[in-house]
N, C-alpha and C positions, 0 to 999 in steps of 0.2 A: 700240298703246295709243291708246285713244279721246280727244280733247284735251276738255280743262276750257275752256270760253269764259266769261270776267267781259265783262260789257257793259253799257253805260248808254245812256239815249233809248229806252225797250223802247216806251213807249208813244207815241214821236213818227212822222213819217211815216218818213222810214228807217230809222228804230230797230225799226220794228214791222217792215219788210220782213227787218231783218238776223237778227232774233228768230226767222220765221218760217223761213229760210233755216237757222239754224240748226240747229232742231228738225226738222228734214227731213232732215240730211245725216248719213249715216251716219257719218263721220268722227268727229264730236262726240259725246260722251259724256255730257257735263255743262254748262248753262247756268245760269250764275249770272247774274240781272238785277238790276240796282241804280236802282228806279224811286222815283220822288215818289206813286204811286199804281197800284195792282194793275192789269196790264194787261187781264184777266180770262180769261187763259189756261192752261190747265190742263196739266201736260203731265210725264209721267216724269219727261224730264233737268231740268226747269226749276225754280229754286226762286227765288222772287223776293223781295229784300230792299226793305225800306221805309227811303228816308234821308231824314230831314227836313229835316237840311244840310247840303249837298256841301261844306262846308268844315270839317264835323265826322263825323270817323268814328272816334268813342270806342266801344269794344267791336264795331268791324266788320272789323276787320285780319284777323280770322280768313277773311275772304272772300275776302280778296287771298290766299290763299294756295295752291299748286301749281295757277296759275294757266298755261298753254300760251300762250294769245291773249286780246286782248282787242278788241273792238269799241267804241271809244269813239263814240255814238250823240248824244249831249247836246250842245244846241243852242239859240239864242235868236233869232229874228228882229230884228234892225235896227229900232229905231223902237216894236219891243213894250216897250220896260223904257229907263230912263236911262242914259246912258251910262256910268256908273259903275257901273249892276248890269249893264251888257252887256260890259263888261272884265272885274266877277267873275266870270259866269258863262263868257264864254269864254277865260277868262285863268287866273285861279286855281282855278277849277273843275278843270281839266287839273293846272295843277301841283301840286296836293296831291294827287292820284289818281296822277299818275305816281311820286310820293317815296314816296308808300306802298308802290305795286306793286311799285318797286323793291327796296324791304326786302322782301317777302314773296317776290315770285316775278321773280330778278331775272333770267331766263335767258325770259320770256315775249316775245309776241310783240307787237307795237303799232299798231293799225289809226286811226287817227284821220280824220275825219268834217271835212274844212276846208270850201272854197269860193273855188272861182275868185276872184280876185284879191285873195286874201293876198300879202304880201309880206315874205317872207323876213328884210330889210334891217329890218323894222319900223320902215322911214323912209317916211311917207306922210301925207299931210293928210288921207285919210278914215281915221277912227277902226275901220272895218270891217277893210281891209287890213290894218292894225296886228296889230288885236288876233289876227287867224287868224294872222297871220305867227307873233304873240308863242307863241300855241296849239301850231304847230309847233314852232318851236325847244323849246320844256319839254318837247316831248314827245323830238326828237332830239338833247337835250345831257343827256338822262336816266341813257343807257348803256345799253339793252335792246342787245340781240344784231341784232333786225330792228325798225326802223320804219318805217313809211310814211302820208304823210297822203293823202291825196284830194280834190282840188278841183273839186267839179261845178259847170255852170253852171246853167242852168235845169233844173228835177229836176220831172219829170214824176209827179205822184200818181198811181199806179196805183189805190189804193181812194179812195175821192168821201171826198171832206172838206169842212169851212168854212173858205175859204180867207181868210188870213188879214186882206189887203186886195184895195183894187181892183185894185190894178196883177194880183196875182197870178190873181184871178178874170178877167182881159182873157187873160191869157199861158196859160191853160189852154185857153181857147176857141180860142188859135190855133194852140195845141202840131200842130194837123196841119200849119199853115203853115209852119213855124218845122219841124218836122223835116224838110220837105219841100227847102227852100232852105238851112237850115243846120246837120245834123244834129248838124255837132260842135260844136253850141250847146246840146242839149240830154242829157236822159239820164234812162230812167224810177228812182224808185225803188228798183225791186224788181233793175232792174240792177244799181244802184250798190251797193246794199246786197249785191249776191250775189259783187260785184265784191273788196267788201272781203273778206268771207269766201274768200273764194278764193284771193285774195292772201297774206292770214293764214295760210291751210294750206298751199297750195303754196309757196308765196314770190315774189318778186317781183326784178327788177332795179335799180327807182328807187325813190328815197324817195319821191317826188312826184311823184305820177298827175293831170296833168291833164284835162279832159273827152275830149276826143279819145281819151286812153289807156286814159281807163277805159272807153268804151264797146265799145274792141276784148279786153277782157278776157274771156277763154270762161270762162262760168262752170258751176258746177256745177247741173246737173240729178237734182233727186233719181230712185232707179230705179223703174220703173213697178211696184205691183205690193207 
């Protein structure tokens, strides 16, 4: 049986990697994407939903449903939004996605999208760490069968973007320096993204893949041809 993928972030930079990862791999059957804005990808498995607010999904419970995996992709930069709309979005954005999923399809799979130094304890004076920790735990006190989050550290854009500040535009020009002297600092994309998926289908041993772990993760290559 070909798995059903619900996934959100389709049109951010790992989202769009995990999307496209998806639609390549014969495993997958069906992709259900749950964006703010059409990625403008066309594609058999793919059918993409419009949600105006991840804390409202009146009449979309029918998309959670005989769900296998899910790719959680949905994300906010540090410093883009208040800290109070960066707790909702990576706080309660998860936890009402996860209570839903679990009424609909509660035997699915949970791939979740964190960032090097979450902390677990969600005992920390930067608001960052908190909140990925907070991220994770709703996602692992939910009761899925499998869950795992993923903590990358610097994530390498494999397709050219506007990157979002300067720090990030300095750290791109040195990503050859920086893989060079400390590889398990960094990690492209299209890896990590293919990382999750992989994990999702095959399975996995830890909850918590940190950089190092995910970059050793053999992923799937679609067949030539």
């Amino acid at each position: 049986m070909k798995k059903h993928v619900l996934m959100t972030g389709a049109t951010g930079m790992v989202g769009g990697e995990a999307l496209k990862a998806c639609l390549e791999n014969e495993e997958v059957g069906r992709v259900t994407s749950l964006v703010r804005r059409h990625s403008g990808i066309s594609h058999k498995k793919l059918t993409e939903v419009i949600v105006k607010d991840f804390l409202d999904y009146s009449d979309m419970e029918g998309h959670f449903k005989n769900v296998d995996l899910v790719l959680y992709c949905l994300a906010v930069y540090k410093g883009k939004v208040s800290k109070d709309e960066y707790r909702t979005i990576t706080v309660d954005y998860v936890d009402l996605f996860a209570k839903i999923l679990k009424t609909q399809s509660p035997e699915a799979v949970f791939c979740l999208f964190s960032a090097a130094g979450a902390v677990s304890s969600e005992k920390s004076r930067m608001q960052f760490a908190r909140d990925k920790g907070a991220a994770e735990n709703q996602v692992f006190t939910a009761g899925f069968p499998r869950s795992h989050a993923f903590r990358p550290a610097y994530i390498y854009p494999v397709e050219k973007r506007k990157e979002p500040n300067f720090t990030y535009r300095i750290t791109r020009g040195l990503y050859p320096v920086l893989k060079a002297i400390y590889a398990n600092g960094v990690v492209t994309s299209r890896h990590l993204a293919k990382a999750m998926l992989t994990i999702g289908l095959k399975g996995g041993d830890q909850r918590i893949y940190e950089n190092p772990e995910i970059r050793k993760i053999k992923t799937h290559e679609p067949k030539s041809g």
